[in-house]
N, C-alpha and C positions, 0 to 999 in steps of 0.2 A: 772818679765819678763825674757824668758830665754839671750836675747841679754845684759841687765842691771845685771843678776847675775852670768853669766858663761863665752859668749865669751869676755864681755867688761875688765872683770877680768885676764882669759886667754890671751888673745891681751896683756896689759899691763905685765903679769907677764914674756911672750916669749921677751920682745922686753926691760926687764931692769926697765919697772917703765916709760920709756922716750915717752911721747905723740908724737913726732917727726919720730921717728921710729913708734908707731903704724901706725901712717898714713903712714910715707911709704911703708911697708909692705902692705896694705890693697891695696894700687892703686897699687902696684904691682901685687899682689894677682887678681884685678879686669882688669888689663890690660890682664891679663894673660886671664882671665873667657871672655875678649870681642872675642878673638880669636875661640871660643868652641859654635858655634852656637846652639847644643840640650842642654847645659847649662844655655845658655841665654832664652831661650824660654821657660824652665822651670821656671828657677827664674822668667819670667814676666807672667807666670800663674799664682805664689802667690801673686805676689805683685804691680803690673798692674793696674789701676782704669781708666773706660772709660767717661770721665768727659768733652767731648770738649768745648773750648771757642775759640771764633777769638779774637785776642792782637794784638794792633798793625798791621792788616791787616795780620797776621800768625793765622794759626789755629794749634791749643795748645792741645794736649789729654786729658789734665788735669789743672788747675792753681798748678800746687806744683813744682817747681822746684829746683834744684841743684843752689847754691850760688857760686859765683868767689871765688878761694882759695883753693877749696878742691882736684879739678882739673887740678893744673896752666899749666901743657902743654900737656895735652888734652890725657893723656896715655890708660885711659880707656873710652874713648866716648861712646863704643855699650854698655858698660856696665848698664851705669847709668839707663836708659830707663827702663832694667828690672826689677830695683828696683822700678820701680814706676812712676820714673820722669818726669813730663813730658815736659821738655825744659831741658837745660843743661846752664850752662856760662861758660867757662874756664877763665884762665888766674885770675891774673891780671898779661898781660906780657907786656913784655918792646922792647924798638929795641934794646938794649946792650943784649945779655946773663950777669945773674950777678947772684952771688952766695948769695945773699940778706945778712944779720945782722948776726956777730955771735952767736952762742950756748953757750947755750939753748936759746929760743927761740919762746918756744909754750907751755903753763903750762896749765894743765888740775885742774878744781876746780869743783870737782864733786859734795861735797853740797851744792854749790851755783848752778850747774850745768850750768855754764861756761867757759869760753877759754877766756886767753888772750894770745896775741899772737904779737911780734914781727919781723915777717919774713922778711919783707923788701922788696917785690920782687921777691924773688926767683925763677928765672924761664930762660929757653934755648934761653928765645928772641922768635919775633915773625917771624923771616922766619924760624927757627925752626918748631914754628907751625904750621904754613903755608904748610913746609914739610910734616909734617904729616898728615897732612888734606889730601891735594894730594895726598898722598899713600897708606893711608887706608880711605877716604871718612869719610862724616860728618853723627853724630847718626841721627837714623830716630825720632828725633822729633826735633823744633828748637833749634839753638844753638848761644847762645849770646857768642861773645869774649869781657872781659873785657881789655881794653889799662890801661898804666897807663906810667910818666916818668924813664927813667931811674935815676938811682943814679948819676951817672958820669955827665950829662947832666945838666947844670946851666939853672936856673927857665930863663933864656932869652932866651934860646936854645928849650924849652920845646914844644912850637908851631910844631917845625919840627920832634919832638922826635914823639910827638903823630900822625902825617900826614903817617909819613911813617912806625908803624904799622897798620895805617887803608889801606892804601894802600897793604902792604905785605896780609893781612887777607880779604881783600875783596869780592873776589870771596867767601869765606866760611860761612862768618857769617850772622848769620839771623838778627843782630840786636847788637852794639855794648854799650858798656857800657863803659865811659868816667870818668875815674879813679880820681880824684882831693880830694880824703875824707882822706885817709889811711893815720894813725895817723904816721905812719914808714918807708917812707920816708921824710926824712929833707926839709922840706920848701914846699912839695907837697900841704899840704891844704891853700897855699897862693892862689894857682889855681882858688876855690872859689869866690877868691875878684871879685867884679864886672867886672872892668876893664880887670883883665888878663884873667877871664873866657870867656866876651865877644868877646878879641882875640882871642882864644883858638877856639870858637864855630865857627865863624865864617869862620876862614880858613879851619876849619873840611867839614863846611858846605859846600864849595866851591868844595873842593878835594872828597866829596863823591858826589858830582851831574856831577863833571868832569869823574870821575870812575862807573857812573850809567849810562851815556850813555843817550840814550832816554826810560831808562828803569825808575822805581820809586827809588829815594835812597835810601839805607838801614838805619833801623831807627836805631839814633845814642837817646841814651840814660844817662846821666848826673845822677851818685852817688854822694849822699850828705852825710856828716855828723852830726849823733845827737845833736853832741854838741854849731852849732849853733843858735844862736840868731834867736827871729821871724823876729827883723828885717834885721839881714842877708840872711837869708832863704829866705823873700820877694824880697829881693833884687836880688838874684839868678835864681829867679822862674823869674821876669820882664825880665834879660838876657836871661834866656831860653826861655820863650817865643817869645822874638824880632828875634830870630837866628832861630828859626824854629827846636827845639828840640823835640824830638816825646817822649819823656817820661822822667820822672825821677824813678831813684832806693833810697829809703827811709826805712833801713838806712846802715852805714857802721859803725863800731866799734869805741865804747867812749873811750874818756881818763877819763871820769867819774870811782870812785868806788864805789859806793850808791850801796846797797844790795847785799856786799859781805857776806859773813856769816862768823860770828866771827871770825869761828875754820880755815880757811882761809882767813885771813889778813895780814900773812906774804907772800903769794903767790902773793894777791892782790898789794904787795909794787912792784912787778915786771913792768918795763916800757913794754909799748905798746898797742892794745886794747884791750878792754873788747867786749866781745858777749856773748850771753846765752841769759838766764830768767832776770839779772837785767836791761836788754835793752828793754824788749817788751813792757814796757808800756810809754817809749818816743818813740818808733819806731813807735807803734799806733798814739801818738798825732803829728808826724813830718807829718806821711801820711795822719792825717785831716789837718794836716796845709795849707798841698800842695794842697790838693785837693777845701777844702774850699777857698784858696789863688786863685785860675785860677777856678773857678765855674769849674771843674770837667774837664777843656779843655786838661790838663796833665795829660796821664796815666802815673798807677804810677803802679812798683813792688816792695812788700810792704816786707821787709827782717828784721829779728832781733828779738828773744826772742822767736822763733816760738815752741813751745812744746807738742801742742794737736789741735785738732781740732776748739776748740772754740777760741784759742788766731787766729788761721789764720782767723775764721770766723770775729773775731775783725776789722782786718787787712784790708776785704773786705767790711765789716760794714763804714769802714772810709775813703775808698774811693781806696784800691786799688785794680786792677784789676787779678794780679796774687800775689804770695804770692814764695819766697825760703827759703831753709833752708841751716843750716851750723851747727851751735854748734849743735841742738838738733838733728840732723843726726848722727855728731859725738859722741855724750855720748851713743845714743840710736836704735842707728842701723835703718835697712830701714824698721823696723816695724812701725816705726812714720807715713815714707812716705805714707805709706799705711793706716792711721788710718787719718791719715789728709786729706790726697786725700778723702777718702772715705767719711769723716765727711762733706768736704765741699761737694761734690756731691747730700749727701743726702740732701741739703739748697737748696732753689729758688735763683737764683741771677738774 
């Protein structure tokens, strides 16, 4: 493929070898392209698929969208769309601006054809975002803002941390996503635990029905990670469902290294999470877990290992309703998006 044997090589060889720099180059590159209106409308002639679903009470052009991470302060929003997308997440941002983990930080393992990644957060905080929502407006398709704690902020503090970027992002988002997986921030997936979760949902729950007015709340959405247990994960789904949680995101990046490839073993010693190909086949069994767990009551957006069409068809075979991508985006450019959107298109759902 020309994006896997020229630009991905290219990219790499301008920016040192450092995955850190290709990505930011690239959202800059697309921040730049969302300004260039006969640019974008071009790009979304190629790569575009008219696939709608209603999620959530939103109607979606397509199930394929852009995963929290690759976006985190919303630089290129019009852009996304014309690759295909069709929803968007940003973030995962914080109320602190924080400069997240030191460098390095984000390691590219192409034979394995994953990412682990260390970030931390990194991102301008969410009235930052907020800021820019309000001055350049949100992409025309929906747009999930992922929350998540600050660093600075003690796991007792964390209640308030998360209220007041729901609050800062409210008027924007179509739909938020509730950060408590991410292996990189310290002590974050205590969040999880029954108890602090069901804190956690509950005040959310309040402060977005006080900020909805006599309008419908916006549905507030709960990331989980791989790496728990069935009976953690039961346990989590009983709190989600008592709190009135309109969906879960299944999954977010393992501390697991099962199916690294040999010749990348040293890379694999690197702390943080994994995502790619060795994740899609728990990402699968977490979204029948979830699904089979709540007879189908929790929609779910089904993220992790995503690389053709048949693994998102998997995804939707097990119960979830839209499907994101992230690593196989990154290794592989938006000719995925396009081949995946399309593939699912072509299926009955």
């Amino acid at each position: 493929m020309l994006f896997d044997k020229i630009v991905r090589p290219a990219l790499y060889r301008v920016s040192g070898g450092d995955p850190e720099t290709v990505h930011e180059r690239t959202i800059g590159s697309l921040a730049r392209l969302s300004r260039v209106s006969p640019a974008l409308a071009a790009l979304g002639r190629v790569y575009r698929t008219d696939d709608p679903v209603t999620f959530l009470g939103l109607r979606f052009p397509n199930r394929v969208g852009l995963a929290a991470g690759m976006d985190k302060n919303g630089r290129a929003l019009h852009a996304w769309p014309s690759l295909g997308f069709g929803f968007v997440e940003v973030g995962t941002v914080t109320r602190h601006p924080q400069p997240g983990n030191g460098k390095p930080r984000l390691f590219t393992l192409a034979e394995t054809d994953a990412v682990i990644n260390r970030m931390g957060f990194n991102n301008e905080g969410a009235e930052a975002l907020a800021a820019r929502l309000a001055a350049g407006g949100k992409p025309p398709v929906p747009l999930g803002v992922s929350i998540g704690k600050s660093k600075v902020t003690p796991l007792d503090e964390a209640v308030e941390d998360y209220r007041f970027s729901l609050r800062a992002l409210y008027p924007y988002a179509d739909y938020f996503a509730i950060n408590v997986s991410s292996p990189n921030t310290p002590g974050l997936r205590a969040l999880q635990d029954k108890t602090a979760l069901a804190e956690l949902l509950a005040e959310l729950r309040k402060t977005s029905a006080t900020l909805a007015g006599d309008a419908a709340p916006t549905p507030v959405l709960v990331k989980v990670a791989p790496d728990l247990t069935d009976e953690a994960l039961a346990e989590l789904l009983e709190v989600c469902l008592e709190h009135g949680v309109a969906g879960l995101i299944a999954t977010n990046t393992t501390l697991s290294r099962e199916g690294i490839a040999p010749t990348e073993a040293a890379i694999g010693e690197q702390a943080g999470g994994l995502s790619g190909r060795p994740l899609t086949a728990r990402a699968v069994e977490v979204v029948r877990f979830v699904h089979d767990e709540t007879g189908g009551e929790l929609p779910i957006i089904g993220v992790g290992g995503i690389f053709d069409a048949g693994a998102a068809a998997r995804m939707l075979d097990a119960g979830a309703g839209l499907i994101q991508l992230y690593s196989g985006f990154a290794l592989h450019g938006p000719g995925l998006v396009k081949r995946v959107a399309r593939g699912l298109a072509a299926r009955p759902y």
